[in-house]
N, C-alpha and C positions, 0 to 999 in steps of 0.2 A: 727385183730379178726379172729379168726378160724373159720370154719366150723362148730364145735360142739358149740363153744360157741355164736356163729350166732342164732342155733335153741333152746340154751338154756335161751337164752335171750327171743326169741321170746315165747317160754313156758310160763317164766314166767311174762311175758308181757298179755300170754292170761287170765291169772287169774286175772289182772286188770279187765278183764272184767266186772268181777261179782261185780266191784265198781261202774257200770251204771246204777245197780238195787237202788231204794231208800233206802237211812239207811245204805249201804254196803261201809266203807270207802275204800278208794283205795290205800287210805295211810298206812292203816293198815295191807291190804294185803300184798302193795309192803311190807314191813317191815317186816311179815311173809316169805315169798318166798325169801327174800335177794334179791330184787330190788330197791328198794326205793330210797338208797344212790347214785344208779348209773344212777338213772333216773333223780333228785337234780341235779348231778354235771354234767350230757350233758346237761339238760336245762339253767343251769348258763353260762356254757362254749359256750354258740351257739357263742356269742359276740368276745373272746379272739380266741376261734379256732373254727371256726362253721365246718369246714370239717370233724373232727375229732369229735364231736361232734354229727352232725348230722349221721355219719356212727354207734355210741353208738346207739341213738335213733332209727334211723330203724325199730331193729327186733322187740324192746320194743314195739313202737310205733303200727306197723304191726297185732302183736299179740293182742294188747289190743283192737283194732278196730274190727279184722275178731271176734274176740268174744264176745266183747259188742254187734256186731249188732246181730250175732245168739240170744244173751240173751234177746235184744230189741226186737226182733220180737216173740221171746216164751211170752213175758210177756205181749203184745199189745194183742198178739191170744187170751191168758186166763182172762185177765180182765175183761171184761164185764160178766164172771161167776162165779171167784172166787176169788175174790180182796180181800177178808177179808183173805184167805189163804197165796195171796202173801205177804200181809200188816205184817201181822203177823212173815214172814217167814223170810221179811225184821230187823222185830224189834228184832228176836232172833240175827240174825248176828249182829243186833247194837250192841246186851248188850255182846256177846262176844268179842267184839272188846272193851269193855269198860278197861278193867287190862292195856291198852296202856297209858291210860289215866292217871288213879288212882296209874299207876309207877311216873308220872311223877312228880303228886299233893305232892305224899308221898314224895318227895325228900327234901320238909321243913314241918315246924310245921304250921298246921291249927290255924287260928286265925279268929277274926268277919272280917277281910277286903277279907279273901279268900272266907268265905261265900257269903260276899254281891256279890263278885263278881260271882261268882254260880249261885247267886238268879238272876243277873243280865243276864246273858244267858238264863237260864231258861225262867225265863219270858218273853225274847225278841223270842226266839225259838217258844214258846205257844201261844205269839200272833200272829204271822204269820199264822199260822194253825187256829185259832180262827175268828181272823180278816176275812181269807178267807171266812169263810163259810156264815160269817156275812154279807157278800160282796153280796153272791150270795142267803142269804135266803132277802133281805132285799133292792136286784136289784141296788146297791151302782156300781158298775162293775159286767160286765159279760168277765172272762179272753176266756172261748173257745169262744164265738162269737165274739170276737174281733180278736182271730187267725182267726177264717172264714173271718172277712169283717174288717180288719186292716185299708184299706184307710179310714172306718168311725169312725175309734178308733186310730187315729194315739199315743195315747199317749202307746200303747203293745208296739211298735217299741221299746221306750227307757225303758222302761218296761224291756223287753227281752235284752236288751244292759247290765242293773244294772245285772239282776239277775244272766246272763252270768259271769260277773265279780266277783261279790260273789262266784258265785259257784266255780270258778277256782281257784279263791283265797283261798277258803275253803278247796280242797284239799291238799294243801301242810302241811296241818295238819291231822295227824293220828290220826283215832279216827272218823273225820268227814267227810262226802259226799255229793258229788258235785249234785248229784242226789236227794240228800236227800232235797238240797236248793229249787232244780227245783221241787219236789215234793210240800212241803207244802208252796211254793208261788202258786201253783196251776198252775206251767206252763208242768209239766214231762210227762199228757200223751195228752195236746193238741200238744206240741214239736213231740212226736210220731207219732200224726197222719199227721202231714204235711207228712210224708215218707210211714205212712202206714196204712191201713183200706181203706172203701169205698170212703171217700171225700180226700183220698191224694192226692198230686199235680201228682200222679202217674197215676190215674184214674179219677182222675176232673182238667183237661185242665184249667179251670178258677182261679185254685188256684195256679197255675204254678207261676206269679210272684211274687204275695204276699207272697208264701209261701218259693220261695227265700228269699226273702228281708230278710222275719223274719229269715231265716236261718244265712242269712251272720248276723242279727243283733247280733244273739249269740255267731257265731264264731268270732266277734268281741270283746262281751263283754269278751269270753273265753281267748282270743289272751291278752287282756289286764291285764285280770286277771293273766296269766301266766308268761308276761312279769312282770307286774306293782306290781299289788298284791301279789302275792305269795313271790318277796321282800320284802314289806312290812311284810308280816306276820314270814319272816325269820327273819328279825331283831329283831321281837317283841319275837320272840321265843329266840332268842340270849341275850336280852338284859332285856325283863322281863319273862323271861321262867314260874315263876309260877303264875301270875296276867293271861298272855295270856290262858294260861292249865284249869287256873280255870273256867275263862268264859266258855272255848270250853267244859269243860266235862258240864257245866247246861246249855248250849245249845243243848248238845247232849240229855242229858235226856229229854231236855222241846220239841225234836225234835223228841221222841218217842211218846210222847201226840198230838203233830202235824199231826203223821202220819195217827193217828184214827178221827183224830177233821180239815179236811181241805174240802176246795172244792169242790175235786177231787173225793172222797168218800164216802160224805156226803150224796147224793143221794141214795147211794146203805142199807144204811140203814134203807130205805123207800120200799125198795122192798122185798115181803114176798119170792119170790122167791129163792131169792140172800142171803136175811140176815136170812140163817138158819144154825143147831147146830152145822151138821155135817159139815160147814164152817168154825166154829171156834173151833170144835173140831178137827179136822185134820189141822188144820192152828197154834194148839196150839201147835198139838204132832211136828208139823213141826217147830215151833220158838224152842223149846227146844232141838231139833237134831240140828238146825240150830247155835242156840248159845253155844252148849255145844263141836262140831266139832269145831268152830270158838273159842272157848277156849283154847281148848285143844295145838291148833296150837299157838296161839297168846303167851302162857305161855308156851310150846317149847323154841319158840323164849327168851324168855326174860330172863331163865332160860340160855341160849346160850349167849346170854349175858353177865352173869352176870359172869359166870363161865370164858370168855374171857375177862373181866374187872379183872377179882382176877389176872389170869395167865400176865396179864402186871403190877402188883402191884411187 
């Protein structure tokens, strides 16, 4: 590997980043940017050749961390004043990201069994986000006070292990985000604050263990999903490509209803402060800059595609 292609990797490694933010698939980026495929084949390969493998991963790797965290720490800052802007800004980049999806569906004829299976993501998407809030209007679990005081909620620990795993697992499919899982399970911005705001383990000494544990629990669930998962969901893409696609796209959509109906967010529409026009009127002009840039690239792409698919006919 060269030197230019060292930093050209690491480039487009850092626009993974913007797959940390909820709703923002990483799959679909990479896919965009022409990373994707080469991120797939160092992660398969760590086993046959990890040296050569691991030296691929690097700059990928590198890049996609130094700028998730900047993005991580921008979106922790502006929360607490304008979460229906980010919410929203999120949900435009989902539905650009959606034509990845809707190539894949189109590639057989729609029948009742692809629907149900739609209906079936959908709805399982919707109640998670539903579920949450149910949770928390109705005192069933409390997921942040269990980040605060875990020894008295041991059951966040495996909690945080499952939802790791999903989420990891979820990436290796374009279209959906790993972010988006940890979102409307209601774990994406207590996971934040273990590293950042006033009660991080950074600034409150007492959170310092707990708030490991919970870390490694993720990096666990993550590690397994990467290893574990993410085979699984290769196969299933290999072997039933439009059963698995159909689910993922009415997951995706029932995971844009999520984004507004969870936990996480639920509160802020209780505050006259927070839940005003100029929030979702600038948070709307923002989803549609958002999804209509995130189009324009995604259908680039696939158009590059297609036109490379003719030329080896």
């Amino acid at each position: 590997m060269t030197v230019k292609e060292w930093f050209i990797d690491f480039a487009k490694g850092s626009s993974l980043g913007i797959g940390l933010l909820p709703g923002v698939s990483a799959g679909t980026i990479g896919i965009t940017v022409g990373i994707y495929d080469k991120l797939i084949d160092g992660v398969n390969g760590l086993r046959k050749n990890f040296l050569q493998s691991l030296i691929t991963l690097i700059p990928i790797g590198l890049g996609w961390v130094i700028a998730g965290v900047l993005l991580l720490f921008l979106e922790h800052k502006s929360w607490d004043y304008i979460p229906f802007i980010i919410v929203l800004l999120c949900a435009g980049l989902t539905v650009g990201g959606l034509p990845i999806l809707i190539r894949e569906i189109k590639k057989h004829a729609l029948g009742a069994k692809d629907y149900v299976q739609m209906g079936v993501g959908f709805l399982v998407a919707t109640s998670i986000g539903v579920l949450s809030v149910l949770a928390k209007v109705y005192n069933w679990f409390n997921v942040e006070a269990a980040f605060l005081d875990p020894n008295h909620n041991i059951w966040i620990y495996f909690v945080v292990v499952l939802v790791g795993v999903i989420a990891m697992g979820a990436c290796i499919v374009p279209g959906i985000s790993g972010a988006m899982i940890l979102f409307i399970f209601g774990l994406y911005q207590p996971t934040l604050d273990i590293f950042m705001g006033d009660n991080s383990i950074l600034r409150n000494p007492d959170r310092l263990g707990t708030g490991l544990i919970l870390t490694a629990c993720l990096l666990i669930g993550i590690v397994i999903g990467l290893i574990g998962v993410s085979k699984i969901m290769r196969k299933l893409l290999d072997r039933h490509p439009a059963g698995t696609y159909n689910v993922v796209f009415g997951f995706v959509l029932g995971s844009l209803i999520s984004m507004f109906v969870n936990n996480q967010i639920w509160d802020f529409y209780f505050v006259p402060e927070i839940n005003v026009w100029w929030q979702w009127l600038v948070g709307g002009v923002c989803s549609v800059i958002a999804a209509a840039v995130t189009l324009f690239f995604v259908r680039k792409k696939i158009k590059a595609d297609e036109a490379k698919a003719l030329s080896l006919e």
